[in-house]
N, C-alpha and C positions, 0 to 999 in steps of 0.2 A: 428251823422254825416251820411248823405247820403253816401252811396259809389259809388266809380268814374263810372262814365258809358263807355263804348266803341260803339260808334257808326260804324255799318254797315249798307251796304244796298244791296239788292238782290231785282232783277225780276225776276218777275215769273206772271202766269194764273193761272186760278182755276187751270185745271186740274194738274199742276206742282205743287199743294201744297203741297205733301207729297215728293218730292225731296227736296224743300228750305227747309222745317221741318227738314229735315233730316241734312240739309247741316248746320240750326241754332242749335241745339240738339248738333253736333260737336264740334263748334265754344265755348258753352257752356260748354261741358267737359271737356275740357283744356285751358279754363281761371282760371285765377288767382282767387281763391275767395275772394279775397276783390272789384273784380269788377262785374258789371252786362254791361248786353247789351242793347243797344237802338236800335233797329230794325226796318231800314225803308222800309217799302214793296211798288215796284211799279209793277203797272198793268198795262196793257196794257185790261183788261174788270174790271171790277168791282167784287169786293169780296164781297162777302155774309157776313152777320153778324154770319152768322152757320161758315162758315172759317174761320173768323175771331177769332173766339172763340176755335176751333180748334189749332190755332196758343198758344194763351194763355194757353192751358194744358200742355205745355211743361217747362217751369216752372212758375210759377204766382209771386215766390220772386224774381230773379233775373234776367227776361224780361221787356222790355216794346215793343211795338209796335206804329209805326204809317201806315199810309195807303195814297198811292197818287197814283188817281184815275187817269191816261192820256189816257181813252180812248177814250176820246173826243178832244187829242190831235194829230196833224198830222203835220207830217216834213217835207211833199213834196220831199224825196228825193227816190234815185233808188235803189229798194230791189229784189237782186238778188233772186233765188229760195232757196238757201240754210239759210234763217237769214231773220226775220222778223224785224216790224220798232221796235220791244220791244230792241230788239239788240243792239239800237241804246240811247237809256235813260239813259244809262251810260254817253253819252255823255251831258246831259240835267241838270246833279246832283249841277255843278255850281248856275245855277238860280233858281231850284228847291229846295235846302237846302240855304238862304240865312242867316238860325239863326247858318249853322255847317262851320267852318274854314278847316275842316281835318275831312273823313270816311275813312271811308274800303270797296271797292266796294267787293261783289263774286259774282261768276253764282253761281248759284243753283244747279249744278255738280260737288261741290266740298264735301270734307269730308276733313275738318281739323283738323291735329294730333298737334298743336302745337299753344303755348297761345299769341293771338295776342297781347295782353296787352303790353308785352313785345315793339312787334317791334313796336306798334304803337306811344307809347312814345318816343323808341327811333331814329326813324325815324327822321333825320334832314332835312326836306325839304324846307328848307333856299332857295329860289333860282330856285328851282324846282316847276312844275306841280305837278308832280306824283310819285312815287315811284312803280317800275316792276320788274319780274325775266324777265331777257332775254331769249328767247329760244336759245337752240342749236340748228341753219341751219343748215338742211339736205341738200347734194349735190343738190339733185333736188328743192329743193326750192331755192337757190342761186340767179338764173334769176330772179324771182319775185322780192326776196328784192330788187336787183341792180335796177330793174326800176321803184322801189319807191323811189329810191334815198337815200337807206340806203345801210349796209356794212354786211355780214353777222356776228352776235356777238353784233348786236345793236336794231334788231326788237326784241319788247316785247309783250307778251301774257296780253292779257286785263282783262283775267277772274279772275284775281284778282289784286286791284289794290288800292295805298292808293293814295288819292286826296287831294291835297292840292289849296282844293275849295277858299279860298280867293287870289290869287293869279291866277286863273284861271277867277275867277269875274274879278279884279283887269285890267285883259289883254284883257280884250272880247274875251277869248280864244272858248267860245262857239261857237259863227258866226263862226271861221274858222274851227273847228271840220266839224260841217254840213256842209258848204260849200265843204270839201275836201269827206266827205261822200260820196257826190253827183258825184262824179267823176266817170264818166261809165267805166268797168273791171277791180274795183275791188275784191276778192275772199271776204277779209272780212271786210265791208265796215266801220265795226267803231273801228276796232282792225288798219287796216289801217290807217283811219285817225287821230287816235291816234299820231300813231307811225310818222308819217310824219310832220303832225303840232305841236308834243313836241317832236323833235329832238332836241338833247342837253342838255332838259330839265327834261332830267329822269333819276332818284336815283337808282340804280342797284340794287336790292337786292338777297339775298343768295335764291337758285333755288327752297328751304323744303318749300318756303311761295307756290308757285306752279308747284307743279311739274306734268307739261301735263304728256301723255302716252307715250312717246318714252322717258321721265327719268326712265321710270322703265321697260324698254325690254332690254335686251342683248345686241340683231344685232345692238344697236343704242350706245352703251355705249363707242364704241371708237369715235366716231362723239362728244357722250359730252363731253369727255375728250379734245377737242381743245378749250372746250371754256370754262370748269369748272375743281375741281381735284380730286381724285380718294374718298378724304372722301367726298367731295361734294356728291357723287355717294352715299357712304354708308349710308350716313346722312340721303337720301331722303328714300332709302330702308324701314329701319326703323322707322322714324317718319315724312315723307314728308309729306306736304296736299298733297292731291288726287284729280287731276283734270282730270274729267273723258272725254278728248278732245274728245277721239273717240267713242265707244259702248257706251249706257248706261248701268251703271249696274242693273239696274231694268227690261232692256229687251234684253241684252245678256251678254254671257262670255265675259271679259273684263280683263284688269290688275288693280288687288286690288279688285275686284270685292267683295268678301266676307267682307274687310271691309266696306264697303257700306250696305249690309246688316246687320253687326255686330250694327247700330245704327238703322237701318230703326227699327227690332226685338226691339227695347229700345224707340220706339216712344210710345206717349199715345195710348188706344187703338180705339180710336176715330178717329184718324190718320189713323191709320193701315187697319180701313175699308173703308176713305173716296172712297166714289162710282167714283169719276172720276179719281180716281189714278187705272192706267191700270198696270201690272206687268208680266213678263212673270211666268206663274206657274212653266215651265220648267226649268227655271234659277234659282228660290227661292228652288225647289227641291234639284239641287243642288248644293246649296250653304248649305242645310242642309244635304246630304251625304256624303260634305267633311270635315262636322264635326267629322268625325267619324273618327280617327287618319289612319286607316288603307289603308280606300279610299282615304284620302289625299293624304298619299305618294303615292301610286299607279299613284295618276292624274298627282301629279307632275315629278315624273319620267318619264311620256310617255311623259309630257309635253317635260320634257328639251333633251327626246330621239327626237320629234319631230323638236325643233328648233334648234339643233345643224344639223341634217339632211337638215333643208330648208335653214341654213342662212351660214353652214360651210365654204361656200367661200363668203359670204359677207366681202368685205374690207372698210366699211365703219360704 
């Protein structure tokens, strides 16, 4: 008997090949082994048959890949400076996967500690689009969501996302995604329009499937506590995915930063030299002198001398 496949999908460029490697290598490690993965890559240029091949040394028994080529597709819509149109192909996965009912979207900035198998099957999305963690609003973002006509405790994070693509066919939900894209000031034009045109229409899930950077800072941990509870918090600590919202960690300090390297160090080594994967030397240095148990404590202690110093009267 074949064993069951889990279908995701990630974008990414050449040059981003050695992040989604890394982010798939993840997703791998802590799946179930009765399962494999179906991997679908979109581009926004065209991938080599050398990357491509590249992609398959990371395992040849329990991968498959496919490859969909849009860069000869164009959306017509408004791309602020921060988010390219690739940003926006998440929203595109409806008409693009017409043989898949239900993926797994991720960026290619994640590092996943935990087996999607699980929630994928048990994911009831009867009824629903999509299934999301909600973020925790920060004070200062509050205005935003209010003038997108959401509540704060209701916008969700797109970068990872399960799609329940026949129901999205089903609606013409596509047209009204790009449509709402197209809307001039927005910050994030397909995380927006997401969240605006599947209002009501989205499965909450527990926050370890992605936990952006303000789950795993301190000064931010009473702001999550309004919307999640305190094991939520611990949960993520220890085996949360890793959504790397803000630095990368391939080219600066970051939170979790070293697990990130803990897998890049575990790629083939074909990966590990691809020529267009840029890496800060200074960051990879170290992340191999806080190997060393002594330096680590050391880092961490100035650390948490430092942020108790900058954030002690943060009330939020």
């Amino acid at each position: 008997m074949i064993p069951p496949y889990i279908p995701i999908v990630l974008a990414f460029t050449p040059n981003y090949v050695v992040p989604a490697a890394t982010t798939i290598l993840s997703v791998l490690d802590n799946l179930a082994p009765n399962f494999k993965l179906k991997v679908i890559c979109l581009s926004s240029q065209p991938l080599s048959e050398e990357i491509k091949g590249m992609l398959y040394t990371i395992s040849k028994e329990r991968l498959s890949f496919s490859f969909i080529d849009l860069s000869k597709k164009h959306l017509n819509v408004n791309i602020n400076n921060r988010f390219t149109e690739a940003a926006l192909y998440r929203l595109l996965l409806p008409d693009l996967l017409p043989y898949e009912d239900k993926v797994i979207y991720l960026d290619s900035d994640v590092i996943v500690r935990t087996d999607l198998s699980k929630l994928f099957f048990q994911a009831n999305l009867d009824g629903y689009y999509l299934a999301a963690v909600v973020e925790a609003t920060l004070p200062f973002q509050e205005e935003y969501i209010n003038n997108l006509g959401l509540k704060p405790g209701e916008y969700i994070n797109s970068g990872f996302l399960i799609l329940n693509l026949k129901k999205l066919r089903e609606e013409n939900v596509v047209r009204k995604l790009l449509e709402e894209s197209n809307v001039e000031g927005l910050l994030f034009p397909d995380q927006d329009a997401i969240n605006k045109v599947c209002q009501g229409k989205i499965l909450p899930i527990q926050p370890i499937y992605n936990s952006i950077r303000t789950f795993f800072l301190p000064q931010y941990k009473k702001t999550f506590l309004k919307y999640y509870k305190e094991e939520d918090w611990e949960a993520i600590q220890s085996y949360g995915n890793i959504h790397y919202t803000g630095g990368k960690p391939w080219k600066t300090y970051t939170v979790q930063f070293d697990k990130w390297w803990d897998y890049y160090e575990r790629l083939p080594a074909v990966l590990k030299k691809n020529s267009l994967f840029s890496k800060s030397q200074r960051i990879y240095f170290l992340y191999k002198l806080l190997k060393i148990n002594i330096c680590r404590e050391f880092f961490l202690l100035a650390q948490n001398i430092y942020r108790f110093l900058r954030y002690k009267n943060v009330n939020t």
